[in-house]
C-alpha positions in Angstrom: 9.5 10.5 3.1 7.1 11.4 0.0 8.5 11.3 -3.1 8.2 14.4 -5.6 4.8 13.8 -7.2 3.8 11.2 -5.5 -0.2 11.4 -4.0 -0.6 10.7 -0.5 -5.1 11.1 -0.3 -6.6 13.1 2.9 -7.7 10.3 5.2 -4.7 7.9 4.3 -1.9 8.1 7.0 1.6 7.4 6.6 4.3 6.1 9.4 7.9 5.5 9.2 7.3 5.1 5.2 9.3 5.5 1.8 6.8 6.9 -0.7 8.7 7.0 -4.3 8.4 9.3 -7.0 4.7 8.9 -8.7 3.2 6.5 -6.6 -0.5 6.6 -4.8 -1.7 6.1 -1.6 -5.8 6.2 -1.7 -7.9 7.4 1.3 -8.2 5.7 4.4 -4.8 3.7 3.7 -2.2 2.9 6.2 1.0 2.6 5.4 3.4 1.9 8.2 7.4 1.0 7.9 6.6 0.2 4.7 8.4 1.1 1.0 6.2 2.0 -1.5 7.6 1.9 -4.9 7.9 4.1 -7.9 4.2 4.8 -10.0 2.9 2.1 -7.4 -0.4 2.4 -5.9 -2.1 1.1 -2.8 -6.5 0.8 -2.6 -8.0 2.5 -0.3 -8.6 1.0 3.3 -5.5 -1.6 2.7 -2.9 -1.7 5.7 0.6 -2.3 4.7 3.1 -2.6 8.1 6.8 -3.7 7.4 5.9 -4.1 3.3 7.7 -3.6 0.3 5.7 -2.8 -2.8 7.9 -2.7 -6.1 7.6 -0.1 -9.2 4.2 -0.2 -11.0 2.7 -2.7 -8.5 -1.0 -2.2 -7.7 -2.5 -3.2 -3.9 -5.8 -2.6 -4.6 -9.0 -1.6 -2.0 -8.9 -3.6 1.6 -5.9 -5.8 1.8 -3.9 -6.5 4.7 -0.1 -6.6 4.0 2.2 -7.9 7.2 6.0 -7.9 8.2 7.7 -9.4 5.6 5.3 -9.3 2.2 6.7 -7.9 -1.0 4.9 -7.3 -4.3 7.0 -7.6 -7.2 7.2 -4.8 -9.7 4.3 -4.2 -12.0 2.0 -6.7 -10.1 -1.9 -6.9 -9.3 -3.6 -7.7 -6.4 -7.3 -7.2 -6.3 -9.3 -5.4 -3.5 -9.7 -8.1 -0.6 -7.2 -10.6 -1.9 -5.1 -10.6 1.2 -6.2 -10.5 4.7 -4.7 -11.4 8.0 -7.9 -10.1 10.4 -10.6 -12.2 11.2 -13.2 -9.3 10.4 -13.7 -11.2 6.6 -17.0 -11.6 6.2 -18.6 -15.3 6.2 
């Protein structure tokens, strides 16, 4: 489900999701059973599967969110913070 004014960018795919009211998913996202909160917004190329992300919050470009991982409202994490792959570079 996608929220009324929320922006879901071509190139980002959503699964199973909650996408509230005024939040942002940038391109190449994916977003799989995950709950995206109000005016929240998740960076471009970040996967989030099984993740809640609270009101305000901002994921930002290439992180990996996993089963379990919430983001309290109105928090920041930077592009590449959080990563689960081994493709990190050396």
């Amino acid at each position: 489900m996608v929220g009324e004014g929320a922006f879901v960018a071509e190139g980002a795919r959503v699964f199973g999701s909650t996408i509230l009211p005024g939040a942002v998913i940038e391109p190449g996202a994916v977003i799989a059973d995950s709950l995206i909160g109000t005016h929240a917004r998740v960076g471009t190329r970040s996967v989030l599967t099984g993740a809640v992300i609270g009101d305000g919050a901002v994921v930002g470009a290439d992180n990996e969110l996993r089963d379990g991982a919430r983001v309290w409202c109105n928090a920041r994490i930077p592009a590449g913070a959080v990563r689960f792959s081994s493709d990190q570079p050396s």
